[in-house]
PyMOL Python script that loads the backbone (N, CA, C, O; Angstrom):
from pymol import cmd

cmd.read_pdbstr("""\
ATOM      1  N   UNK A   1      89.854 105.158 112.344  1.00  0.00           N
ATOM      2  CA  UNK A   1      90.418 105.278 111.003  1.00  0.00           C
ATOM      3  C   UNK A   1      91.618 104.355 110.903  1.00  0.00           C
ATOM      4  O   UNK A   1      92.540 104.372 111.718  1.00  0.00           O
ATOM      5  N   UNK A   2      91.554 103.601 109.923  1.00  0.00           N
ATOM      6  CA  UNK A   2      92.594 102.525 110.168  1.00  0.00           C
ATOM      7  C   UNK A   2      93.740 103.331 109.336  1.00  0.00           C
ATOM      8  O   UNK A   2      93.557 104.249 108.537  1.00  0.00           O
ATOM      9  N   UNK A   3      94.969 102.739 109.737  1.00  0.00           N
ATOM     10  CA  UNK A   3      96.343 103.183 109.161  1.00  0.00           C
ATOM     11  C   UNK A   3      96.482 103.445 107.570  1.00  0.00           C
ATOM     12  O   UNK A   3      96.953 104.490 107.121  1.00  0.00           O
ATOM     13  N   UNK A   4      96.081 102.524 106.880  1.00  0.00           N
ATOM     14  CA  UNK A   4      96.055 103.218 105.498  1.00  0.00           C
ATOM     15  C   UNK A   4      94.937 104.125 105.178  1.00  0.00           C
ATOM     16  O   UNK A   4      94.529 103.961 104.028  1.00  0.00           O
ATOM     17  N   UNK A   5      94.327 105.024 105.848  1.00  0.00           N
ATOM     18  CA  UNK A   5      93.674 105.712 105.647  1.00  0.00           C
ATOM     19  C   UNK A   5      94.092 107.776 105.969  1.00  0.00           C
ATOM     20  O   UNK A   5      93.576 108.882 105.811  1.00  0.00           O
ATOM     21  N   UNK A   6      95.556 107.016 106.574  1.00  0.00           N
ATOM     22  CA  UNK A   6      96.199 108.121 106.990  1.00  0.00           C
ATOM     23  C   UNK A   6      96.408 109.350 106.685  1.00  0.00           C
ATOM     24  O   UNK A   6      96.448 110.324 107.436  1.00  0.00           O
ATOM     25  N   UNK A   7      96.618 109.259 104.936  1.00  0.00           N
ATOM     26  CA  UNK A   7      96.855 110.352 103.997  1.00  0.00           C
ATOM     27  C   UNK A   7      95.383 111.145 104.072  1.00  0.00           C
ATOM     28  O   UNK A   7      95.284 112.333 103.764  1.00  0.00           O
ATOM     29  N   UNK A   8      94.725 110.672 104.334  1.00  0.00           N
ATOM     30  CA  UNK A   8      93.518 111.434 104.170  1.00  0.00           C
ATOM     31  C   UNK A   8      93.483 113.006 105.191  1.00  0.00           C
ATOM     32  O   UNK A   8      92.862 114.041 104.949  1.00  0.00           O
ATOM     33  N   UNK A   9      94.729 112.569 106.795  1.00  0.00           N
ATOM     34  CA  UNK A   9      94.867 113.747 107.516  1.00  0.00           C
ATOM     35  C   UNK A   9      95.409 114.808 107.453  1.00  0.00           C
ATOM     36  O   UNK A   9      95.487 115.800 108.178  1.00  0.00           O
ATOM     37  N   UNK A  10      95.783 114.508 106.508  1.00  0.00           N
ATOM     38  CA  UNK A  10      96.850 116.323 105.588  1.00  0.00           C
ATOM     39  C   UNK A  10      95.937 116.851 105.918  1.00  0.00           C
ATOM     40  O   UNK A  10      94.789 116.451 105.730  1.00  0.00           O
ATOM     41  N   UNK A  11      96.479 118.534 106.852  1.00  0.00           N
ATOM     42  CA  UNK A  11      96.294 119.508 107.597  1.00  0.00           C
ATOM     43  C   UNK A  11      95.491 119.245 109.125  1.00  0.00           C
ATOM     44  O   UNK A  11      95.109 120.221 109.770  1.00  0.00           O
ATOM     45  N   UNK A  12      95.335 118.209 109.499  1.00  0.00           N
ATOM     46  CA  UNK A  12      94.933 117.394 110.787  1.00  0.00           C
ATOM     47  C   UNK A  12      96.066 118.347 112.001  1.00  0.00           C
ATOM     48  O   UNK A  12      97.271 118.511 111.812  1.00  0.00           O
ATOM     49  N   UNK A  13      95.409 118.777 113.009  1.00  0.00           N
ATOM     50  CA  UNK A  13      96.477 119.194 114.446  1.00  0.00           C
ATOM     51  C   UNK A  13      96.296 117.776 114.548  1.00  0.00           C
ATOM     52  O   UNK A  13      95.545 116.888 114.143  1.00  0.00           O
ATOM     53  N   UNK A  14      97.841 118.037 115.638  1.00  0.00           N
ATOM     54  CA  UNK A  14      98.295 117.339 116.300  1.00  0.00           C
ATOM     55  C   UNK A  14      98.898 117.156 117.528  1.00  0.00           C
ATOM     56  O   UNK A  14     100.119 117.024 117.449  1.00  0.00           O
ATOM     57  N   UNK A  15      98.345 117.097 118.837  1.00  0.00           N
ATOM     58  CA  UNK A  15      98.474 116.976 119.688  1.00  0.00           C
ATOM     59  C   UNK A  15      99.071 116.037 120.696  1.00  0.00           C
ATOM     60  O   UNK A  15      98.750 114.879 120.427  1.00  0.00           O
ATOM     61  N   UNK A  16      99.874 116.141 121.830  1.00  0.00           N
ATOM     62  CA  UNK A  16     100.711 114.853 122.436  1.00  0.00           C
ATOM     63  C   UNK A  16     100.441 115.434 123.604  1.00  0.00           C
ATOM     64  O   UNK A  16      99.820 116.486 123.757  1.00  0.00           O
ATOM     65  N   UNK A  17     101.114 114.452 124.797  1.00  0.00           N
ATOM     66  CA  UNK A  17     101.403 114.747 125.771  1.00  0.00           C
ATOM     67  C   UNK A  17     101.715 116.214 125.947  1.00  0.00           C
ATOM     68  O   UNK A  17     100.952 117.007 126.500  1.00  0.00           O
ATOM     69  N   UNK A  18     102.788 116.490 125.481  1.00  0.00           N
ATOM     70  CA  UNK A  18     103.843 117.336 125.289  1.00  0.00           C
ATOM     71  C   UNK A  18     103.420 118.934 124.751  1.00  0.00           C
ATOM     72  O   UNK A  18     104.266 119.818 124.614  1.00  0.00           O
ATOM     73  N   UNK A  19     101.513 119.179 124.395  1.00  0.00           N
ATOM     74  CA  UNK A  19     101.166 120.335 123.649  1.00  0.00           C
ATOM     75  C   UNK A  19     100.996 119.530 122.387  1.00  0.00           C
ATOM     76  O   UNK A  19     101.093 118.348 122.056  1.00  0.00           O
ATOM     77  N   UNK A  20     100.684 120.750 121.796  1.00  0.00           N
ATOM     78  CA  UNK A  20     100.818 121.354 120.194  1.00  0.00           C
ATOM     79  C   UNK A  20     101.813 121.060 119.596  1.00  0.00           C
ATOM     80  O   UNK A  20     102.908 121.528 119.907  1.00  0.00           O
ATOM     81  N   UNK A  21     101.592 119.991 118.344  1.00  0.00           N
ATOM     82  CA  UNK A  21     103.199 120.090 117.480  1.00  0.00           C
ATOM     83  C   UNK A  21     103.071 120.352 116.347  1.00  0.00           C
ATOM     84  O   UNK A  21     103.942 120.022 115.542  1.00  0.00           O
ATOM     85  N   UNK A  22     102.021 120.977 115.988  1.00  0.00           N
ATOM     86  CA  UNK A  22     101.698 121.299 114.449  1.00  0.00           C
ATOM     87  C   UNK A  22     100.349 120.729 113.336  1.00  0.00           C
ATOM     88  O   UNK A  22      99.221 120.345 113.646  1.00  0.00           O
ATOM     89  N   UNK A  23     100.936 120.846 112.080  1.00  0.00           N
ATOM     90  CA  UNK A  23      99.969 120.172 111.153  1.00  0.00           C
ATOM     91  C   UNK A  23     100.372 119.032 110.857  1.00  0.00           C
ATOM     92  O   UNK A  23     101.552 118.931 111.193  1.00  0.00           O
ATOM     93  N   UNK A  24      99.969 118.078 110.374  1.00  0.00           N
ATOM     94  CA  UNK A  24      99.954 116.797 109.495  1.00  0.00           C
ATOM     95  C   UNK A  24     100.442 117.926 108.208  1.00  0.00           C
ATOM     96  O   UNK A  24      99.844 118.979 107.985  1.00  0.00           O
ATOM     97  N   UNK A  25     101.526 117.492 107.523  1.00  0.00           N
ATOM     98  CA  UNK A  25     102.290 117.904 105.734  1.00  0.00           C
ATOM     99  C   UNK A  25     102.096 116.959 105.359  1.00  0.00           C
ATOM    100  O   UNK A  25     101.648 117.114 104.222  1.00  0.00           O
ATOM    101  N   UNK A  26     102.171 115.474 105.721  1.00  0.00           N
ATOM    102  CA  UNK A  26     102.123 115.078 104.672  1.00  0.00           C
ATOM    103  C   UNK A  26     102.079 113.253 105.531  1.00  0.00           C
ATOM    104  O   UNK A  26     102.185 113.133 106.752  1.00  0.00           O
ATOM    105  N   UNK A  27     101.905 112.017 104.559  1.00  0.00           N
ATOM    106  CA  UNK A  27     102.135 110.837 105.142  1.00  0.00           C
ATOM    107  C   UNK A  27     102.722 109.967 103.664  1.00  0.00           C
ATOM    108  O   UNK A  27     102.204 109.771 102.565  1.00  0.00           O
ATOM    109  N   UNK A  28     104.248 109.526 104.360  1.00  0.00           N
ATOM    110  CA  UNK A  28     104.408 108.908 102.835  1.00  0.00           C
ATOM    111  C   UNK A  28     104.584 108.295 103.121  1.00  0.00           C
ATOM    112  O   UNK A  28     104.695 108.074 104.327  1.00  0.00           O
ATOM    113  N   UNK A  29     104.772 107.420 102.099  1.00  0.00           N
ATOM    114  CA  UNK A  29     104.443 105.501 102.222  1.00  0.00           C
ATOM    115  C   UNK A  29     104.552 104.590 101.004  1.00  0.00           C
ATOM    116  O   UNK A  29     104.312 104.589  99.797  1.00  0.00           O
ATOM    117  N   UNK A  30     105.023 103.849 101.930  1.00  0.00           N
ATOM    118  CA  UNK A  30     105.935 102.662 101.169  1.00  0.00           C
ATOM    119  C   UNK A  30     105.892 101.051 101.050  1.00  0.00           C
ATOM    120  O   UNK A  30     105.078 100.485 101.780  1.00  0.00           O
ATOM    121  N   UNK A  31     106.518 100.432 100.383  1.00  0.00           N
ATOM    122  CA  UNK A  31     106.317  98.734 100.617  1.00  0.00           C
ATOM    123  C   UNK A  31     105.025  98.529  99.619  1.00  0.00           C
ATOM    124  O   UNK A  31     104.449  99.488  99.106  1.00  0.00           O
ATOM    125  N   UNK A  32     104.535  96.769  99.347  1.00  0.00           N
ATOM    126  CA  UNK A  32     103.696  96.374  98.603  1.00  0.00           C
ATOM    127  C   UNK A  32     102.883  95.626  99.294  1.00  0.00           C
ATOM    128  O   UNK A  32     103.435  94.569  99.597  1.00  0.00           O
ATOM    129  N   UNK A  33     101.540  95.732  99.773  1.00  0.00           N
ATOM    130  CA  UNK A  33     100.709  97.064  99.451  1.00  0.00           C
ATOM    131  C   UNK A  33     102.036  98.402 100.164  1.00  0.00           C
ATOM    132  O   UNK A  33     103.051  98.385 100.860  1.00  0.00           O
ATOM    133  N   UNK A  34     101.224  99.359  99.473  1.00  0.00           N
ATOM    134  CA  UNK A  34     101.712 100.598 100.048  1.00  0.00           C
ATOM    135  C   UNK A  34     101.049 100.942 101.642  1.00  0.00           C
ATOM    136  O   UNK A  34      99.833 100.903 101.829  1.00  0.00           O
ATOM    137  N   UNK A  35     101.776 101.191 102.456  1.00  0.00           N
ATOM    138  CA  UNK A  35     101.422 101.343 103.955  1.00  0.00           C
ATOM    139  C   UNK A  35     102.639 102.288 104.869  1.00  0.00           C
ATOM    140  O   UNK A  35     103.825 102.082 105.127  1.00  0.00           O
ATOM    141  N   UNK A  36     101.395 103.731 105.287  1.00  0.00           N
ATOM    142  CA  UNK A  36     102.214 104.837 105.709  1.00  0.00           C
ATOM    143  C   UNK A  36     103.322 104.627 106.911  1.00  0.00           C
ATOM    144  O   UNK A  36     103.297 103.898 107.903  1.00  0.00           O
ATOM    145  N   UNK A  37     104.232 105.491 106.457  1.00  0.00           N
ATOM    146  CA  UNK A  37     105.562 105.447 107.235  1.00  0.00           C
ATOM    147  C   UNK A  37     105.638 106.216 108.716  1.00  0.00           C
ATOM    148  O   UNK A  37     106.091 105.761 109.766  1.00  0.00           O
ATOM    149  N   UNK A  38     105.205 107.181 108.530  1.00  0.00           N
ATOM    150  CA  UNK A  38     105.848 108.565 109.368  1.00  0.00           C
ATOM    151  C   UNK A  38     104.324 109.517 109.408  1.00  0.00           C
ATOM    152  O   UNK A  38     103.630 109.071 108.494  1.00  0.00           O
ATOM    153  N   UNK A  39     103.839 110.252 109.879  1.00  0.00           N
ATOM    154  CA  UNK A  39     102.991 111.454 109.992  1.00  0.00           C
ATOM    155  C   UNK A  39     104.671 113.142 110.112  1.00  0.00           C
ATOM    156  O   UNK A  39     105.461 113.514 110.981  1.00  0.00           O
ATOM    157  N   UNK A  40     104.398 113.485 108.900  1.00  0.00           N
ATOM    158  CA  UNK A  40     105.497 114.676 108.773  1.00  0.00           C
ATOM    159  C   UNK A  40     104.519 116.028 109.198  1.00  0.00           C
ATOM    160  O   UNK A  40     103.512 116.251 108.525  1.00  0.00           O
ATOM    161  N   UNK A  41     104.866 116.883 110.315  1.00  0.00           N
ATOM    162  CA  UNK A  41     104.330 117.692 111.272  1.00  0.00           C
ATOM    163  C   UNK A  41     104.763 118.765 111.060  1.00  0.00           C
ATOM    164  O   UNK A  41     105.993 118.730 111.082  1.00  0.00           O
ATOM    165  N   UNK A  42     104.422 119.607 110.887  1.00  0.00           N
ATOM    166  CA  UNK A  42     105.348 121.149 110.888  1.00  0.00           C
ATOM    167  C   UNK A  42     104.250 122.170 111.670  1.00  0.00           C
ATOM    168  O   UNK A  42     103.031 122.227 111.503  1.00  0.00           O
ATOM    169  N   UNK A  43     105.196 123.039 112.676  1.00  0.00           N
ATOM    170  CA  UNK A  43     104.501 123.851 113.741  1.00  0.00           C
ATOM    171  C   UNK A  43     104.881 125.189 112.814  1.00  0.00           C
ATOM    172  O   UNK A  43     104.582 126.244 113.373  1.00  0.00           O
ATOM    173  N   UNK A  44     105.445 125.317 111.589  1.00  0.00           N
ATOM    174  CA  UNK A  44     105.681 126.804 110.735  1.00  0.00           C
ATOM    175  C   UNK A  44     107.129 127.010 110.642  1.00  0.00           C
ATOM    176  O   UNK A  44     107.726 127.456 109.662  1.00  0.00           O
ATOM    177  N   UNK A  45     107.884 126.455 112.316  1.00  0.00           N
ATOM    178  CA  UNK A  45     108.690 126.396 112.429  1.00  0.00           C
ATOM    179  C   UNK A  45     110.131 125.292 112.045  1.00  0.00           C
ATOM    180  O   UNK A  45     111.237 125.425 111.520  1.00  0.00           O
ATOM    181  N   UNK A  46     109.324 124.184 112.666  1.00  0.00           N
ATOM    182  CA  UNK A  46     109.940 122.769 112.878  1.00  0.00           C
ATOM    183  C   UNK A  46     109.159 121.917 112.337  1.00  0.00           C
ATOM    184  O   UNK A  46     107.961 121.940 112.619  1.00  0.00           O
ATOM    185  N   UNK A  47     109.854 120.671 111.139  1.00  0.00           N
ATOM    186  CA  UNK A  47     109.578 119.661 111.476  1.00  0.00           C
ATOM    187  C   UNK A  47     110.121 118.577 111.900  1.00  0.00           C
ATOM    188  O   UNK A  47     111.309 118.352 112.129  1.00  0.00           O
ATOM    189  N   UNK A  48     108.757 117.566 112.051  1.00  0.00           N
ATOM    190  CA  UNK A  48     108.814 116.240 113.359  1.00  0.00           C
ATOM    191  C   UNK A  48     108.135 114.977 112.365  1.00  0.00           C
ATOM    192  O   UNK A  48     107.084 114.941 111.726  1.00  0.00           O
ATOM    193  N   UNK A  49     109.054 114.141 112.519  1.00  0.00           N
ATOM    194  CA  UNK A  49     108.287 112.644 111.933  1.00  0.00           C
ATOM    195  C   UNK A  49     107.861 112.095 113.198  1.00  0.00           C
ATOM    196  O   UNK A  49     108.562 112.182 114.206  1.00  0.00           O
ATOM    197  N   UNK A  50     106.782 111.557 113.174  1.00  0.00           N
ATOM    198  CA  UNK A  50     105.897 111.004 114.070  1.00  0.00           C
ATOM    199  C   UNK A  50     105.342 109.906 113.674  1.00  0.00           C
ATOM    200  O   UNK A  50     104.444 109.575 112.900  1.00  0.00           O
ATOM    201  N   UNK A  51     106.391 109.205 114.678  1.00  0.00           N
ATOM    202  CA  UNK A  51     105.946 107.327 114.778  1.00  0.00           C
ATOM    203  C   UNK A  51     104.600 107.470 114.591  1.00  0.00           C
ATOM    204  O   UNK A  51     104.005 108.315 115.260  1.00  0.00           O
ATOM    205  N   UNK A  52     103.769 106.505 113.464  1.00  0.00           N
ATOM    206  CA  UNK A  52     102.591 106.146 113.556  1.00  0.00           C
ATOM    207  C   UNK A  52     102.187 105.345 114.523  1.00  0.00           C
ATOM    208  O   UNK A  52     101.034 104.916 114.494  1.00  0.00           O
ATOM    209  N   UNK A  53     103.289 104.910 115.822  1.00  0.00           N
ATOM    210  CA  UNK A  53     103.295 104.389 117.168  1.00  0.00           C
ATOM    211  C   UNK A  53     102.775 104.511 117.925  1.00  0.00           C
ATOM    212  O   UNK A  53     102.237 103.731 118.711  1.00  0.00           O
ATOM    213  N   UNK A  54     102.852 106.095 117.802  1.00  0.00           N
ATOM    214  CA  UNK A  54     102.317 107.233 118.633  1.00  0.00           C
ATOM    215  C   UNK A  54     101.191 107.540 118.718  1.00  0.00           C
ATOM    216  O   UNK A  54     100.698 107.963 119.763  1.00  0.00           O
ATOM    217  N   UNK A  55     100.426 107.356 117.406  1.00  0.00           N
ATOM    218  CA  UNK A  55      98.954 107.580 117.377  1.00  0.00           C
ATOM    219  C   UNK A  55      97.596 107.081 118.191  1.00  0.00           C
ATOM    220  O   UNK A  55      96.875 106.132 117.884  1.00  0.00           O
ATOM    221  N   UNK A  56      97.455 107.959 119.280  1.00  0.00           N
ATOM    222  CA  UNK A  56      96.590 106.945 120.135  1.00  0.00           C
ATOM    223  C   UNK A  56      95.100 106.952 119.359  1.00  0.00           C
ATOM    224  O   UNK A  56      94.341 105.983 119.363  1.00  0.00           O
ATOM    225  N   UNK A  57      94.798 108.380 118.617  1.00  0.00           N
ATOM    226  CA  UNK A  57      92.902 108.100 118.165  1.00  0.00           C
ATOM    227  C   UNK A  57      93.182 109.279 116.658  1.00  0.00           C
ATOM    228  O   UNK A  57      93.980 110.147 116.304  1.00  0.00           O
ATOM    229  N   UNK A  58      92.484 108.890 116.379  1.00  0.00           N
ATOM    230  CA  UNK A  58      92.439 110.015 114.690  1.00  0.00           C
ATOM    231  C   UNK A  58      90.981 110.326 115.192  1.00  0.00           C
ATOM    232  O   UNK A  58      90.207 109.461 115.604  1.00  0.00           O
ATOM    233  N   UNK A  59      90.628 112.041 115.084  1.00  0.00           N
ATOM    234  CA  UNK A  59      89.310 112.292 115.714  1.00  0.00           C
ATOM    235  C   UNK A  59      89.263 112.948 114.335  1.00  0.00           C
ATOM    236  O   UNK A  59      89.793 114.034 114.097  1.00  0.00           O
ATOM    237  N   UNK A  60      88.622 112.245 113.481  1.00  0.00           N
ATOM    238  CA  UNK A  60      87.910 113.127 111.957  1.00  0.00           C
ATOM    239  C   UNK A  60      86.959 114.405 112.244  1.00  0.00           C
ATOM    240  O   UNK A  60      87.062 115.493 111.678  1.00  0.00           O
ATOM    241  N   UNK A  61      86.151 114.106 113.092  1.00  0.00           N
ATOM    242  CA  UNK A  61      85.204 115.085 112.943  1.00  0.00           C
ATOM    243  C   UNK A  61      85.790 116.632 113.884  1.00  0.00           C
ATOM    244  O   UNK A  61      85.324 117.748 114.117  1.00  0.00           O
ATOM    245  N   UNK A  62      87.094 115.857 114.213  1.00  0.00           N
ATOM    246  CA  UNK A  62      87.467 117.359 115.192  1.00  0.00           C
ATOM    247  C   UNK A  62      88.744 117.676 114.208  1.00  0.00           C
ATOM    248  O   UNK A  62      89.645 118.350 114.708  1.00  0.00           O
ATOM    249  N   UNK A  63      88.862 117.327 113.112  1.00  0.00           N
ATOM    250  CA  UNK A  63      90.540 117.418 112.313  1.00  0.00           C
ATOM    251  C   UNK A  63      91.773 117.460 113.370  1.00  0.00           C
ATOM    252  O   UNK A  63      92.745 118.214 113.321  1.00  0.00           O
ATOM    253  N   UNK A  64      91.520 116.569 114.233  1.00  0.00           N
ATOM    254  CA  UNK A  64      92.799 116.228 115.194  1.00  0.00           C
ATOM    255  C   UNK A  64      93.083 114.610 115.447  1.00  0.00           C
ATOM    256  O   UNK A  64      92.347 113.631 115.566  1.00  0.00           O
ATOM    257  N   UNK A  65      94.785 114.860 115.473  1.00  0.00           N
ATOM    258  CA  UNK A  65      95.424 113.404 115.738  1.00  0.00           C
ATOM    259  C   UNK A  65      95.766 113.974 117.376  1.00  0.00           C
ATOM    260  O   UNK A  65      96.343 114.976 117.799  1.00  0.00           O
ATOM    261  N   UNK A  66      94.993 112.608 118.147  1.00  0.00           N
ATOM    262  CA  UNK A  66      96.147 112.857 119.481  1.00  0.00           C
ATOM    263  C   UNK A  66      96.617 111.550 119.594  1.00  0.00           C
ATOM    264  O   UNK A  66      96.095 110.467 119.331  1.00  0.00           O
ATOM    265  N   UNK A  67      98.111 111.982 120.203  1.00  0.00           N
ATOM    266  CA  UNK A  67      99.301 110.937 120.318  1.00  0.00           C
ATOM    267  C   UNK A  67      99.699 110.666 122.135  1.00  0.00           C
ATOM    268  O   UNK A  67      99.669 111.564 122.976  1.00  0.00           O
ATOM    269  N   UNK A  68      99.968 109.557 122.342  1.00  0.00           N
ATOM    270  CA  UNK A  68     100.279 109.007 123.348  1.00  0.00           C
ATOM    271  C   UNK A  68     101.351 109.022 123.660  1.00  0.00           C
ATOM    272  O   UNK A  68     102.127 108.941 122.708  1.00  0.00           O
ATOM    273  N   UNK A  69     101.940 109.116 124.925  1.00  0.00           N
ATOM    274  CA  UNK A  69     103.600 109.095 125.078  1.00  0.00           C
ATOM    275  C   UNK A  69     104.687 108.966 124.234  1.00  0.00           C
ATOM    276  O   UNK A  69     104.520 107.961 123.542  1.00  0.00           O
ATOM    277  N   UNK A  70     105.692 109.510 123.984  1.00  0.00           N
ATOM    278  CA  UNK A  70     107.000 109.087 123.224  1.00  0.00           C
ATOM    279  C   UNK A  70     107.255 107.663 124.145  1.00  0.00           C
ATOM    280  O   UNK A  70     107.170 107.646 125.373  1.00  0.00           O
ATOM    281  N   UNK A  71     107.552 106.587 123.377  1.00  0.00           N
ATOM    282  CA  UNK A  71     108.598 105.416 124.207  1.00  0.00           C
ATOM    283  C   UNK A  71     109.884 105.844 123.624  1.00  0.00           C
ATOM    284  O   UNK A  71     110.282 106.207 122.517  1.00  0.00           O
ATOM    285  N   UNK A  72     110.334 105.677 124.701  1.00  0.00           N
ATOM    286  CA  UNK A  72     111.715 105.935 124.442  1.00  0.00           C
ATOM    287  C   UNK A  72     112.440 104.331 124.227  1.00  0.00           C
ATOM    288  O   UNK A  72     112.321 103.557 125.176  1.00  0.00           O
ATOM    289  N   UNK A  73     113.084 103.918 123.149  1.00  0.00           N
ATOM    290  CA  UNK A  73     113.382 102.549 123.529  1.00  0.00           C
ATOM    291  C   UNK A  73     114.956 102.196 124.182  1.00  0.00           C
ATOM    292  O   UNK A  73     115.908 102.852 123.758  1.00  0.00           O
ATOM    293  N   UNK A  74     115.124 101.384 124.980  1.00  0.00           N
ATOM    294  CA  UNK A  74     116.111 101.358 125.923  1.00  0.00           C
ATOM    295  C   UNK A  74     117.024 100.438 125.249  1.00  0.00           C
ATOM    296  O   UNK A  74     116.609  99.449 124.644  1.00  0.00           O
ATOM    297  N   UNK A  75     118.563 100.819 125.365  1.00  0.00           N
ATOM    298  CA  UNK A  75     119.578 100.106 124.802  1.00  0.00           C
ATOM    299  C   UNK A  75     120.410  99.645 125.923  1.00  0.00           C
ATOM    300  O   UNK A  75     120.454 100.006 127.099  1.00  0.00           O
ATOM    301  N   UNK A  76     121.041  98.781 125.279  1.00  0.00           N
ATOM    302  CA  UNK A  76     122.060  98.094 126.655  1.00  0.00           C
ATOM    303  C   UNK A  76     123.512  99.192 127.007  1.00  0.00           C
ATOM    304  O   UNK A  76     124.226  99.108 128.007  1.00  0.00           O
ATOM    305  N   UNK A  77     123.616  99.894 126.205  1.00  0.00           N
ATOM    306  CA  UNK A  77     125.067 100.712 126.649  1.00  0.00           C
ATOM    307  C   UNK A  77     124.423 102.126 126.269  1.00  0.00           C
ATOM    308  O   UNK A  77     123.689 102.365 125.310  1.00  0.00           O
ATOM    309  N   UNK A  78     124.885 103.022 127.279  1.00  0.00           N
ATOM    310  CA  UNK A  78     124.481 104.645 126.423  1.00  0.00           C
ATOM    311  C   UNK A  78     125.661 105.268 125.862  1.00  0.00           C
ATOM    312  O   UNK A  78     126.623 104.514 125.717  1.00  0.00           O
ATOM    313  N   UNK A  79     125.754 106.062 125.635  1.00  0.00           N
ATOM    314  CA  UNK A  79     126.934 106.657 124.668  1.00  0.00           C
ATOM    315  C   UNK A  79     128.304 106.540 125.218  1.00  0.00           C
ATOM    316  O   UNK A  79     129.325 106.155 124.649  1.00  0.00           O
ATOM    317  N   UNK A  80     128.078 107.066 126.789  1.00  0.00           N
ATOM    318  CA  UNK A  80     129.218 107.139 127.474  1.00  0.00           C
ATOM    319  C   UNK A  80     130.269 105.858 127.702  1.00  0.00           C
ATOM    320  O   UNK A  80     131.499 105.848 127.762  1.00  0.00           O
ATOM    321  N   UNK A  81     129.162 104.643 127.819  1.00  0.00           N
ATOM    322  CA  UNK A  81     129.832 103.383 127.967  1.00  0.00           C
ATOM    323  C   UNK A  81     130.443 102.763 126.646  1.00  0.00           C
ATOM    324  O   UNK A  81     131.301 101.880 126.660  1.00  0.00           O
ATOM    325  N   UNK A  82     129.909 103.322 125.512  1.00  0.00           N
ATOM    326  CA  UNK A  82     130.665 102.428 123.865  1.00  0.00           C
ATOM    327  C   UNK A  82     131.466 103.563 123.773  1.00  0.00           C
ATOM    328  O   UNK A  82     132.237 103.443 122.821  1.00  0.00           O
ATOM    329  N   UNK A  83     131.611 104.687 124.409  1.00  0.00           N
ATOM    330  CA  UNK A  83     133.068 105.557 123.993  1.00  0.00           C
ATOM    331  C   UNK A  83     134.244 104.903 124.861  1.00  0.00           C
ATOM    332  O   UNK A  83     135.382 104.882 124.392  1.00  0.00           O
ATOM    333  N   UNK A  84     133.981 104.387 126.085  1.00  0.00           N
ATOM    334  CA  UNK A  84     134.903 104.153 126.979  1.00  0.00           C
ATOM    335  C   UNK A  84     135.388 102.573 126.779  1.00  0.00           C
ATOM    336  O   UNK A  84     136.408 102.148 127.322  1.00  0.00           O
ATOM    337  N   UNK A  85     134.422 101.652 125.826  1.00  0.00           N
ATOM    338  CA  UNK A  85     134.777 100.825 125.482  1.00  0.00           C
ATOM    339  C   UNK A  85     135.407 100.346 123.893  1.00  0.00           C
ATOM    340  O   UNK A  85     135.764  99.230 123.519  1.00  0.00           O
ATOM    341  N   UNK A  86     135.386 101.556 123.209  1.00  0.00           N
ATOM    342  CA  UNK A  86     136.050 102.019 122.143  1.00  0.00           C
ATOM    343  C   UNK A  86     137.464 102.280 122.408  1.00  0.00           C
ATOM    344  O   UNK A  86     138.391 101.891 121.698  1.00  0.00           O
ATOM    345  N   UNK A  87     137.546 102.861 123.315  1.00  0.00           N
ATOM    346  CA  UNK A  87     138.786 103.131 123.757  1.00  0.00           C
ATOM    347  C   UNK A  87     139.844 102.713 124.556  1.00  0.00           C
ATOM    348  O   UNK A  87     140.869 103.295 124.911  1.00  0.00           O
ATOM    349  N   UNK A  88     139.288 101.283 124.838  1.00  0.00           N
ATOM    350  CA  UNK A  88     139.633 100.424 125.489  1.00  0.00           C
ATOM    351  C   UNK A  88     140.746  99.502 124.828  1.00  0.00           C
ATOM    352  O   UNK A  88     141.195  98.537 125.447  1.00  0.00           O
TER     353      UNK A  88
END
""", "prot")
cmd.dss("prot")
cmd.show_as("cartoon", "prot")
cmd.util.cbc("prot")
cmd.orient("prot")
């Protein structure tokens, strides 16, 4: 299922590494053409925007998204080092 076809997964599970994170609420989207932003997740409890990054397969016939690792992306200083150089 290609990416602009996304909206179509409202109420889709969603699955990661990590378990269960809920339903697909919603996919909004933006820019010209229009092309989805975020997959918005809610477990009843919480919600989660979910990099369309993340999406490793859209399984239609099973109403499930499964997602592939979080990347975490790596910065050159972590918090501790721009406080200590703030204060410098």
């Amino acid at each position: 299922m290609a990416a602009a076809h996304l909206e179509d997964t409202v109420g889709y599970r969603v699955e990661g590494p990590e378990g269960y994170l809920g339903l697909v609420q919603g996919v909004p989207q933006a820019g010209r053409p229009l092309r989805p932003l975020v997959l918005v997740v809610s477990d009843g409890e919480t919600v989660r925007f979910v990099s369309l990054r993340r999406v490793a397969a859209v399984l239609p016939f099973e109403h499930r998204i499964a997602l592939g690792p979080r990347h975490v992306a790596s910065a050159p200083f972590d918090r501790a080092e721009r406080e200590r150089e703030a204060a410098a």
